[in-house]
VODREN-745205 format. One line per 2 residues: number of its first residue (from 1); their letters; for each residue x, y, z of C-alpha. Coordinates in steps of 0.02 Angstrom, whole numbers, m for minus. Example, Ala and Ser with C-alpha at 12.3 -4.5 7.8 and 13.67 -1.06 7.14 Angstrom:
% VODREN-745205
1	as	615/m225/390 | 684/m53/357
//
This chain:
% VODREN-745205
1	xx	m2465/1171/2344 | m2362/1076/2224
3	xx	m2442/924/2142 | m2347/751/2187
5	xx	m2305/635/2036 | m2428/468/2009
7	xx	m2301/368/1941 | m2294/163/1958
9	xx	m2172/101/2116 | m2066/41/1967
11	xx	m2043/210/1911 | m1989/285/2088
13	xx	m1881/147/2113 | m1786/164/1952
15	xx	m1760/358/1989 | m1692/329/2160
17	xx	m1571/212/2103 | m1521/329/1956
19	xx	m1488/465/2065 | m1372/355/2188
21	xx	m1282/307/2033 | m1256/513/2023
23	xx	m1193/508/2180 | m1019/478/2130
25	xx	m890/319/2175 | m891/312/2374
27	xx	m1076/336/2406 | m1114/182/2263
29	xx	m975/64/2356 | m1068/110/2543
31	xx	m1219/87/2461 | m1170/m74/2387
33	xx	m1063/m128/2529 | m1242/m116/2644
35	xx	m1357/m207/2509 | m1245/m353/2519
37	xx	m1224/m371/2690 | m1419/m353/2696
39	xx	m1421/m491/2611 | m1269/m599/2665
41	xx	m1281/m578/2849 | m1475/m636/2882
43	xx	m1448/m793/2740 | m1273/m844/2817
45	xx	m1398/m846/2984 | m1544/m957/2931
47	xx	m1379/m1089/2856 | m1314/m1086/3029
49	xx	m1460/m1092/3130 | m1532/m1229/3002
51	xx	m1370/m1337/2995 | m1391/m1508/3116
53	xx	m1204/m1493/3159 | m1211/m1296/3217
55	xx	m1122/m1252/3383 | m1252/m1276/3517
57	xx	m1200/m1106/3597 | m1274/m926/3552
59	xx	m1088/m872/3551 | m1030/m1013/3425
61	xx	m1177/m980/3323 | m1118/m799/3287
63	xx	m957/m855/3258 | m1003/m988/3146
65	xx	m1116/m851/3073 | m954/m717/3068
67	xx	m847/m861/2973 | m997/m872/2840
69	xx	m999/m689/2812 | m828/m682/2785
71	xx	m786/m831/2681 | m951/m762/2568
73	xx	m871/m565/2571 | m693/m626/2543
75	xx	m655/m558/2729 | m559/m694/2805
77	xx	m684/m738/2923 | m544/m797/3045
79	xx	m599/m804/3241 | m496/m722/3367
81	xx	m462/m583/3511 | m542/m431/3434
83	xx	m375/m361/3360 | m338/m524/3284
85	xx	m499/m520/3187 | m478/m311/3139
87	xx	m306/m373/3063 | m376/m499/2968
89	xx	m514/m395/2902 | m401/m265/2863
91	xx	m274/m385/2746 | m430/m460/2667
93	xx	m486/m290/2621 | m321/m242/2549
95	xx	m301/m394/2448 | m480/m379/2411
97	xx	m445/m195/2340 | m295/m249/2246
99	xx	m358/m402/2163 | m505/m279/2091
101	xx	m393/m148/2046 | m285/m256/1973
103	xx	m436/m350/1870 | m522/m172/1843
105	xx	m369/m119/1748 | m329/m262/1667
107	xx	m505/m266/1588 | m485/m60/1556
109	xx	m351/m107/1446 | m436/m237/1345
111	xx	m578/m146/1318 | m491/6/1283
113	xx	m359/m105/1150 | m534/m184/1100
115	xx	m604/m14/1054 | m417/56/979
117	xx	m413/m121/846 | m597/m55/813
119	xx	m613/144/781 | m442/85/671
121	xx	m326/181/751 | m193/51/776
123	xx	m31/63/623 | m27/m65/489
125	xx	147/m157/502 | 145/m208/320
127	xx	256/m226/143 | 248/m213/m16
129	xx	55/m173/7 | m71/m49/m83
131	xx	m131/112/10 | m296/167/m23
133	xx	m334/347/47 | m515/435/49
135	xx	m658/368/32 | m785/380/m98
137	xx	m871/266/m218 | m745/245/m311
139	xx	m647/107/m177 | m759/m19/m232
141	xx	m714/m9/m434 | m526/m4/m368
143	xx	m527/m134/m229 | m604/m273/m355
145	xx	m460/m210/m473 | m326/m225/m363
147	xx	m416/m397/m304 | m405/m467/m485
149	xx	m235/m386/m502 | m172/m490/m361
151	xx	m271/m649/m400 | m103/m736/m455
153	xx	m17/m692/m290 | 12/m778/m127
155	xx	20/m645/m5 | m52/m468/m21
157	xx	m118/m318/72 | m250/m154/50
159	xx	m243/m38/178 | m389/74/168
161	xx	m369/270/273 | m528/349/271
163	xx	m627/486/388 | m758/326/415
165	xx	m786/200/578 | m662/59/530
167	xx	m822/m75/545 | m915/6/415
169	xx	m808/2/283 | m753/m165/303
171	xx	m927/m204/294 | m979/m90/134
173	xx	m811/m179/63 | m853/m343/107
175	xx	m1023/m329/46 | m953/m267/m107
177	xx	m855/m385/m139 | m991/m538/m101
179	xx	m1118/m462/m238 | m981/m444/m342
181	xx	m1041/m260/m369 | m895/m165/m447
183	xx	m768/m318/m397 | m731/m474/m422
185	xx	m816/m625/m314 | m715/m607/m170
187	xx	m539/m561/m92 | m478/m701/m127
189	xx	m280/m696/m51 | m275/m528/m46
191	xx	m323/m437/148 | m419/m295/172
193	xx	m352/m171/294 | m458/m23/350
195	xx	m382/120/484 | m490/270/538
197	xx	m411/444/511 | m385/594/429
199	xx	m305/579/262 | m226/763/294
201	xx	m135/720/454 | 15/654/435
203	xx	40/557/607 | m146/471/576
205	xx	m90/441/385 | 52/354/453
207	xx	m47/218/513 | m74/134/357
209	xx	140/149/323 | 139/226/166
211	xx	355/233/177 | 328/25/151
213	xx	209/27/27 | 219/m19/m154
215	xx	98/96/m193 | m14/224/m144
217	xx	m190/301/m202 | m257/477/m177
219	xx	m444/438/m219 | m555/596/m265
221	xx	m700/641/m123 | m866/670/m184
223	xx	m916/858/m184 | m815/1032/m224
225	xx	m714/1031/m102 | m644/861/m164
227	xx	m487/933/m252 | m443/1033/m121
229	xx	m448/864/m5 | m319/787/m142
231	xx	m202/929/m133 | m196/918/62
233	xx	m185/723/61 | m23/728/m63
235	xx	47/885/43 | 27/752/227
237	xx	97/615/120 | 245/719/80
239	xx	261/768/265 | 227/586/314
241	xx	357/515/206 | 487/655/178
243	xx	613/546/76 | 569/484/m110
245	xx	534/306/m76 | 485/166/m202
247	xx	286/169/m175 | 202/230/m349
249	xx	82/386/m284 | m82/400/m399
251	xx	m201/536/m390 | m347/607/m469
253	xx	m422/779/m464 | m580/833/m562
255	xx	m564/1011/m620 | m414/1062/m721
257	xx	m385/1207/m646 | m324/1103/m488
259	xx	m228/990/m607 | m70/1078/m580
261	xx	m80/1118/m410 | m112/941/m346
263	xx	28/889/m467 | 142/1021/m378
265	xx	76/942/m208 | 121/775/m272
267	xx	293/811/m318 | 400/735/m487
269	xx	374/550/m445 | 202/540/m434
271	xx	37/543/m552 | m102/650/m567
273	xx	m261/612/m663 | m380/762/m706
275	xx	m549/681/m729 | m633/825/m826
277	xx	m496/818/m947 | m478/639/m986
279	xx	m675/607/m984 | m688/744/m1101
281	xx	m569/657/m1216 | m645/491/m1231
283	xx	m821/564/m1252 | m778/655/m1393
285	xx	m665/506/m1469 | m799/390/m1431
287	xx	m940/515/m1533 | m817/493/m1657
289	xx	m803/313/m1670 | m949/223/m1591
291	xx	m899/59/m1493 | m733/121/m1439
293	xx	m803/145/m1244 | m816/m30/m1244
295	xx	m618/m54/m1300 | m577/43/m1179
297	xx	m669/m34/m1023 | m606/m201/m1085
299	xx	m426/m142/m1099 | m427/m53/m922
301	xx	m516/m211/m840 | m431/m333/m745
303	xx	m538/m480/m796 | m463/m479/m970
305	xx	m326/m426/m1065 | m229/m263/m1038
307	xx	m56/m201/m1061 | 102/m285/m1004
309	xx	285/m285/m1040 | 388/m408/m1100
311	xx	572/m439/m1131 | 654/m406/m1293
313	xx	743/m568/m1292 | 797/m616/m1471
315	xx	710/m441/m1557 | 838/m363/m1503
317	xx	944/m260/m1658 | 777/m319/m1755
319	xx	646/m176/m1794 | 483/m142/m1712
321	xx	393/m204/m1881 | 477/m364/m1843
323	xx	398/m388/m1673 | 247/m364/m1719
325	xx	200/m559/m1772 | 326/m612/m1646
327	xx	205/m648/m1512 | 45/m768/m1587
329	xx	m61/m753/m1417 | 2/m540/m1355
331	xx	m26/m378/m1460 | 136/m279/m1487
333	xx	68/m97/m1477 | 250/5/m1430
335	xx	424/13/m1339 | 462/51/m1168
337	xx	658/126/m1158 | 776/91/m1024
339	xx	762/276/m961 | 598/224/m952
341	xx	523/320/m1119 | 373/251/m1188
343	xx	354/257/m1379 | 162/179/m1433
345	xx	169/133/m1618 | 342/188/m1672
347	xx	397/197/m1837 | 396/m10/m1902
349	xx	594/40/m1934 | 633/83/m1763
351	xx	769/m24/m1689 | 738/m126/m1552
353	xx	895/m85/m1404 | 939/m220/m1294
355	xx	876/m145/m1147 | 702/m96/m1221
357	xx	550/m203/m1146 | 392/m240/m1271
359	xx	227/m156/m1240 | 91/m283/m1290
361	xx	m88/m323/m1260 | m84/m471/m1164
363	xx	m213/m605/m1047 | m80/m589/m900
365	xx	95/m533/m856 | 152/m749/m893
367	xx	59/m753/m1084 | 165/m639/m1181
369	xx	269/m805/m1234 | 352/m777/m1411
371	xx	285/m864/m1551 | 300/m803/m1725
373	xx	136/m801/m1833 | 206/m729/m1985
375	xx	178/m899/m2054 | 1/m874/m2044
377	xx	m2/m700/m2166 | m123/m714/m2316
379	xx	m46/m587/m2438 | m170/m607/m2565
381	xx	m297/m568/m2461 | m233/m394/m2406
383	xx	m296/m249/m2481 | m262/m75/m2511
385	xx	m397/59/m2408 | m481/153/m2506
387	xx	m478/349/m2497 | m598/448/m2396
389	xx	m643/615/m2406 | m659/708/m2246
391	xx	m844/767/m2224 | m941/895/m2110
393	xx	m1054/826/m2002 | m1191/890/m1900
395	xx	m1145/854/m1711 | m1285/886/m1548
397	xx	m1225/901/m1391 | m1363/883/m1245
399	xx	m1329/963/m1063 | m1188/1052/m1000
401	xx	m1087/1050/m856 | m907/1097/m803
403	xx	m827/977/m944 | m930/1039/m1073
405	xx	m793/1173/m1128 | m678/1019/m1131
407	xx	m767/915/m1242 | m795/1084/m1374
409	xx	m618/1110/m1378 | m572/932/m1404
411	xx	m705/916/m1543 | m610/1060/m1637
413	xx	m464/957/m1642 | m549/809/m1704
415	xx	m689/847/m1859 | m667/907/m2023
417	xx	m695/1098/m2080 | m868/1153/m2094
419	xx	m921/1021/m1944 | m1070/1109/m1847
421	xx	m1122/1072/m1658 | m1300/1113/m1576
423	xx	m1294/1132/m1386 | m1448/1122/m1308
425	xx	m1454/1156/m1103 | m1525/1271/m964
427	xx	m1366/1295/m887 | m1342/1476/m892
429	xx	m1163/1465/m885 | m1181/1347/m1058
431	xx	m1061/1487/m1173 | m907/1480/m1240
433	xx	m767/1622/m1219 | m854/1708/m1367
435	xx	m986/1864/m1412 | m1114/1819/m1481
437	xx	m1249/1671/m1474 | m1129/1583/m1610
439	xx	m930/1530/m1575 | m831/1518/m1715
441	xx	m684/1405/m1689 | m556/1319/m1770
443	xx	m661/1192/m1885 | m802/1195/m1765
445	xx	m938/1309/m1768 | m1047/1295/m1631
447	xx	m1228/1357/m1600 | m1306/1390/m1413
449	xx	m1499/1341/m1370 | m1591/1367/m1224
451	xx	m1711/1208/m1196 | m1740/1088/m1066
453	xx	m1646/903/m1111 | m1783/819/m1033
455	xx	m1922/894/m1120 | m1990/752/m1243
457	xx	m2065/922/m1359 | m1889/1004/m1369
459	xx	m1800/836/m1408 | m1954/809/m1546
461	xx	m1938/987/m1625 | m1752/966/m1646
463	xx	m1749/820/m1763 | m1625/702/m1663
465	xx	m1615/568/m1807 | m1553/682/m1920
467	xx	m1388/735/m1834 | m1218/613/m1865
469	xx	m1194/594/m1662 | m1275/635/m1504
471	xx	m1168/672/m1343 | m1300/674/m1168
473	xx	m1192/736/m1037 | m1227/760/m857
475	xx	m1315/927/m818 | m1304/993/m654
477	xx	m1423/1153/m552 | m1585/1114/m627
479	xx	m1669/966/m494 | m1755/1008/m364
481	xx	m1655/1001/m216 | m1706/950/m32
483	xx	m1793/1046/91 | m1825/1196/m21
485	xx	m1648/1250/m53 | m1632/1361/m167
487	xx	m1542/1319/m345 | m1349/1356/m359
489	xx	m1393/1499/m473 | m1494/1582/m355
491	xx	m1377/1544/m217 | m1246/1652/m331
493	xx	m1161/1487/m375 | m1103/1450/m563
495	xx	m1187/1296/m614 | m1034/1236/m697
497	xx	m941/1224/m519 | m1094/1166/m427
499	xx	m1062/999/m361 | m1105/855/m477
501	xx	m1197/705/m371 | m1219/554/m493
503	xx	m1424/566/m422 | m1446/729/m470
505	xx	m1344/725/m672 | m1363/517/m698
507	xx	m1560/567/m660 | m1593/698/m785
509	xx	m1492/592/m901 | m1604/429/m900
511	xx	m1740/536/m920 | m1645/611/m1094
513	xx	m1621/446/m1141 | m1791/386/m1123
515	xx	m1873/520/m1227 | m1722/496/m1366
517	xx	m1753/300/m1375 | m1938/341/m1416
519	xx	m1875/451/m1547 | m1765/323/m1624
521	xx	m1891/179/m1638 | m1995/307/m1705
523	xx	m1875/360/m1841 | m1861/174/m1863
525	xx	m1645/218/m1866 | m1516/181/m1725
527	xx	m1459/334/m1649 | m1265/370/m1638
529	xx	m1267/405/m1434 | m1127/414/m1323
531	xx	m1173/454/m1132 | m1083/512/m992
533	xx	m1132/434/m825 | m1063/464/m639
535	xx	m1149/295/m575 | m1090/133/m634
537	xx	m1245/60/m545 | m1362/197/m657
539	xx	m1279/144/m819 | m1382/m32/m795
541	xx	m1537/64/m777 | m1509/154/m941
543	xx	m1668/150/m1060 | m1524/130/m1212
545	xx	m1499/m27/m1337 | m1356/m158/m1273
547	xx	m1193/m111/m1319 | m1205/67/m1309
549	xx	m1062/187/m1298 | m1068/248/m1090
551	xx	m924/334/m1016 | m955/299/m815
553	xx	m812/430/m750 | m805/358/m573
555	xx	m785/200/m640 | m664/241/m785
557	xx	m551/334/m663 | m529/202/m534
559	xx	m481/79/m685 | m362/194/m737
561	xx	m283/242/m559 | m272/48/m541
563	xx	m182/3/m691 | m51/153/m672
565	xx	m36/74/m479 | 27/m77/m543
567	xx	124/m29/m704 | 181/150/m697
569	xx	240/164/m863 | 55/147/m933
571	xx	8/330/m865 | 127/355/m1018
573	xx	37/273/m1123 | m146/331/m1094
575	xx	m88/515/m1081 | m64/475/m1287
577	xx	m206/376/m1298 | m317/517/m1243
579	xx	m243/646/m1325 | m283/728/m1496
581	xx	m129/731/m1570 | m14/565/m1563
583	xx	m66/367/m1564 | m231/329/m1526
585	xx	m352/191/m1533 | m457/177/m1708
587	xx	m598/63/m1752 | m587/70/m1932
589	xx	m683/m46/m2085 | m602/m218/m2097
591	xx	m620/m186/m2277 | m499/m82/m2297
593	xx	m370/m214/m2227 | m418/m392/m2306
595	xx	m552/m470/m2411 | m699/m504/m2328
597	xx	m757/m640/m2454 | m636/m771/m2375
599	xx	m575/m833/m2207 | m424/m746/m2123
601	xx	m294/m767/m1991 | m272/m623/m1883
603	xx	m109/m626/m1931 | m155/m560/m2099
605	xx	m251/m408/m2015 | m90/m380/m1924
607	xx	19/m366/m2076 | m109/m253/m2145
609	xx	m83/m148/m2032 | 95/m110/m2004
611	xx	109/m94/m2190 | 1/63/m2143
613	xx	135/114/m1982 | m38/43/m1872
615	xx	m43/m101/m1740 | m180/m208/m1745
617	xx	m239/m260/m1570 | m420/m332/m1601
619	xx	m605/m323/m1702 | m780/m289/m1669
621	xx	m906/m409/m1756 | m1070/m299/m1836
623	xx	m1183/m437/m1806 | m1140/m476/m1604
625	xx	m1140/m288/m1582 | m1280/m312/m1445
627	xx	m1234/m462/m1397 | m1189/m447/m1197
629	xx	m1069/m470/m1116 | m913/m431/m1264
631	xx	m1034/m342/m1389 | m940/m426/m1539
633	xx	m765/m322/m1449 | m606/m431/m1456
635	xx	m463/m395/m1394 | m301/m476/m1416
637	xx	m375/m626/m1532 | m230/m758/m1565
639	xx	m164/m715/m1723 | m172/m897/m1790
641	xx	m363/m896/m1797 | m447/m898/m1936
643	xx	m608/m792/m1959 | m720/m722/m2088
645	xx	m762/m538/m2078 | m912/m449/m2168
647	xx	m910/m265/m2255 | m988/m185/m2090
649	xx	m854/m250/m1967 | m717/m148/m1878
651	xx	m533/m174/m1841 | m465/m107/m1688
653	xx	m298/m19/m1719 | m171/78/m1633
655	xx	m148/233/m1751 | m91/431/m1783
657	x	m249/532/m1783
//
């Protein structure tokens, strides 16, 4: 005999009405139809039979009880021969039925517009506005750019299309942008529109109108599958807008060997940024020439000065040496053509066409105001740089990941003959396209060791202090993942292509750093370190001295993607900058420029310079070197002010290699 449930009345109650619920439309209406009757019917009878005034009659009770009813239930309640009342009933239930209908779907419609404006799915009927698509960390870093980049305007628009609930990411944004985390301190004039949807699709990418846009930004999803998310984004943004229109498309993808596919996807007009390649570049031209991160993140920042473009005006059918001084409070660093050629650092002959616009470092787009500051030249005080002799040096390299071939090659192009380079790393992918345990390249010879980066022993029995620099990059396979799972290597996965989280490299790398400060304050010397970082966030947490040399490639990248957004002549311009051969930027002794035994305008520095076919765009000061937030960088300095510079100080110049 089955056993009956001892469950509270409450209980019972609650599962009886659940399973009238289940009983589908027309049972719940009968259902409800008899609860309220149960309830109108015997109170509309105790207000009749209680009212002073009521009929005195049984049969004028009921009706008076029959006109209470219906009044309450919306029936009418009229009094009458039988089909009289039936008629009356029957038009107050129609009306009764189309008033509900009529609010039910009005209300449907609402809430279902209601829930449309909130999953996002609704088109953005904008102009002239900035299309962000994807969504990674790397939005935050790019909406505070584009935030400061339209600080100066009235009226202006970032449409965000993402695979994300629309609420969430304008609250991640929003929150963003309060703790000024990666932004600026706030929106300011500029909106912040987020749709929901597929970034491959082209009828859901068409909700943020990309065909109206001014520009348009292919950001790079986290994982390795992220390329292959670029390449079908550009290929639904082709489909989406089939005509060439005038919005600037910016990508980035981060292995080069989906560099030229994704720039195939993205057709002639647009821009593709290989992350591997360019991070590669500046960590081995930052090992060279310690302090030139921070240049960089103070050129490709908003918040200060960058590049801009100015007109020619009166330089015209002058030379390029001429414009130098021409501008007392902007940097000349190059030409931008008519035909839209850039040429960084020309020849100080070069004549200046009348259609030619002036590349300068400037505070904003309105500051590049001529003023010459030729007057302000101290010839005595230049001075002739004294010769150097290239010499080897003795280079370590700590971790390896997929850029680590990268960064080899580029240092071959960079060091002198004879130049020697220890990699130490677990990666079992860490070789070069070479036999043997030693590669032999151009003016690089490079030597392979098997060691763990974060074992303090290793670091100790390799003699860190006495190598020229020290690259840590992030190394990927070796932390113990979640769960058990097994290691890429023993999941038959290369360890260069495994995907690089900023926990698991940015991790292993504080630890590296930790262990490598003890060993400097030990050696009682400042090591030469330049770091490579995923996390913006981690770089804070670094164990390193202030002003160190970190390259943060999320970070770095979104700068980059935002500057080209707004002036698409500078993806030009860094292409040279991070390349080997060309103009780059140098930080070389102010000594070999002026005197440093007197005060001197910048000016002077300037003139210095071009007499050496150089532009001089700033200095670093030795002694603020750790001095937050500029570390003794400056960019841009007004040429009329006067400063005196000691033997350890750097000038920052635009130069050949």
């Amino acid at each position: 005999m089955a056993q009956r449930h001892t469950t509270s009345l409450t209980l019972r109650l609650r599962y009886r009405v659940d399973n009238l619920v289940a009983g589908g439309t027309g049972a719940l209406i009968g259902w409800f139809a008899l609860a309220c009757l149960a309830v109108v019917v015997p109170a509309s009878t105790v207000l009749v039979w209680s009212d002073r005034a009521a009929p005195a009659t049984l049969s004028g009770r009921l009706a008076a009880v029959w006109v209470s009813v219906g009044q309450t239930l919306k029936l009418g309640g009229a009094i009458g021969s039988p089909l009289y009342v039936l008629a009356s009933v029957a038009l107050a239930l129609v009306a009764l039925l189309f008033v509900s209908t009529l609010v039910g779907l009005i209300t449907t419609g609402i809430n279902g517009r209601i829930m449309l404006l909130r999953r996002g799915h609704s088109t953005v009927l904008e102009s002239g506005h900035t299309v962000l698509l994807g969504w990674s960390d790397q939005i935050f870093p790019v909406v505070g750019e584009l935030v400061a980049a339209n600080a100066n305007q009235r009226r202006s628009a970032i449409a965000v299309l993402a695979p994300k609930d629309k609420v969430e990411m304008e609250e991640e944004i929003a929150t963003s942008l309060a703790t000024g985390v990666d932004t600026g301190p706030g929106p300011g004039p500029t909106r912040i529109i987020c749709r929901n949807g597929r970034t491959t699709d082209p009828a859901e990418l068409a909700r943020v109108s990309p065909r109206t846009a001014k520009a348009v930004l292919v950001l790079p999803p986290e994982g390795d599958t992220g390329d292959a998310q670029v390449v079908k984004t550009l290929l639904a943004l082709d489909a989406a807008v089939p005509e060439p229109g005038g919005a600037v498309v910016v990508a980035a993808v981060r292995d080069t060997r989906n560099h030229l596919t994704a720039r195939l996807a993205a057709g002639p007009g647009a821009h593709v940024l290989c992350v591997d390649d360019i991070i590669a570049r500046l960590l081995v031209q930052t090992a060279r020439e310690p302090g030139l991160s921070l240049v960089y993140r103070e050129l490709l920042d908003f918040a200060g000065d960058e590049f801009y473009t100015a007109e020619a005006q009166g330089l015209a059918g002058r030379t390029f040496g001429e414009a130098l001084p021409a501008f007392t409070t902007s940097s000349v660093v190059g030409l931008l053509h008519a035909d839209g050629g850039v040429a960084l650092n020309p020849d100080p002959g070069t004549a200046i066409g009348a259609d030619d616009r002036i590349i300068l470092i400037s505070e904003d787009d309105d500051t590049a105001v001529p003023a010459d500051a030729s007057v302000h030249v101290d010839e005595d005080a230049i001075v002739t740089a004294r010769p150097r002799t290239p010499e080897a040096e003795r280079l370590l390299l700590l971790g390896w990941n997929r850029r680590a071939p990268l960064v080899v090659e580029q240092l071959d192009q960079f060091v002198s003959a004879g130049t020697t380079l220890d990699v130490v790393s677990l990666a079992d992918g860490a070789r070069l396209p070479t036999p043997g345990g030693t590669a032999a390249r151009g003016r690089l010879e490079v030597a392979f060791h098997h060691g763990d980066i974060t074992d303090p022993e290793l670091l100790a029995k390799l003699d860190v202090p006495s190598y020229d620099s020290v690259i840590v990059i992030g190394e990927t396979g070796h932390e113990p993942l979640p769960h058990g799972t097994a290691p890429p290597s023993a999941r038959g996965i290369d360890p260069r292509l495994a995907p690089e989280t900023g926990t698991e490299t940015d991790d292993r790398t504080l630890v590296t750093l930790l262990h490598l400060r003890a060993i400097g304050e030990a050696a009682g010397r400042e090591l030469s370190l330049t770091t490579e970082m995923s996390d913006d966030g981690n770089r804070l947490l670094a164990p390193a001295r202030a002003g160190a040399d970190f390259i943060v490639s999320g970070r770095l990248i979104s700068l980059l993607m935002t500057q080209i957004s707004e002036s698409p002549y500078l993806a030009a311009v860094f292409e040279e900058l991070f390349k080997a051969e060309g103009n780059e930027l140098h930080l070389k002794p102010v000594a070999d420029y002026v005197r440093t035994d007197r005060e001197v305008a910048f000016a002077t520095l300037v003139e210095s310079a071009r007499r050496r076919r150089e532009c001089a765009v700033g200095y670093r000061l030795r002694a603020e070197a750790a001095a937050g937030p500029a570390y003794g960088v400056r960019l841009n300095p007004d040429k009329a002010r006067r400063i005196r510079f000691g033997e350890h100080d750097w000038l920052i110049v635009l130069a050949e290699s």
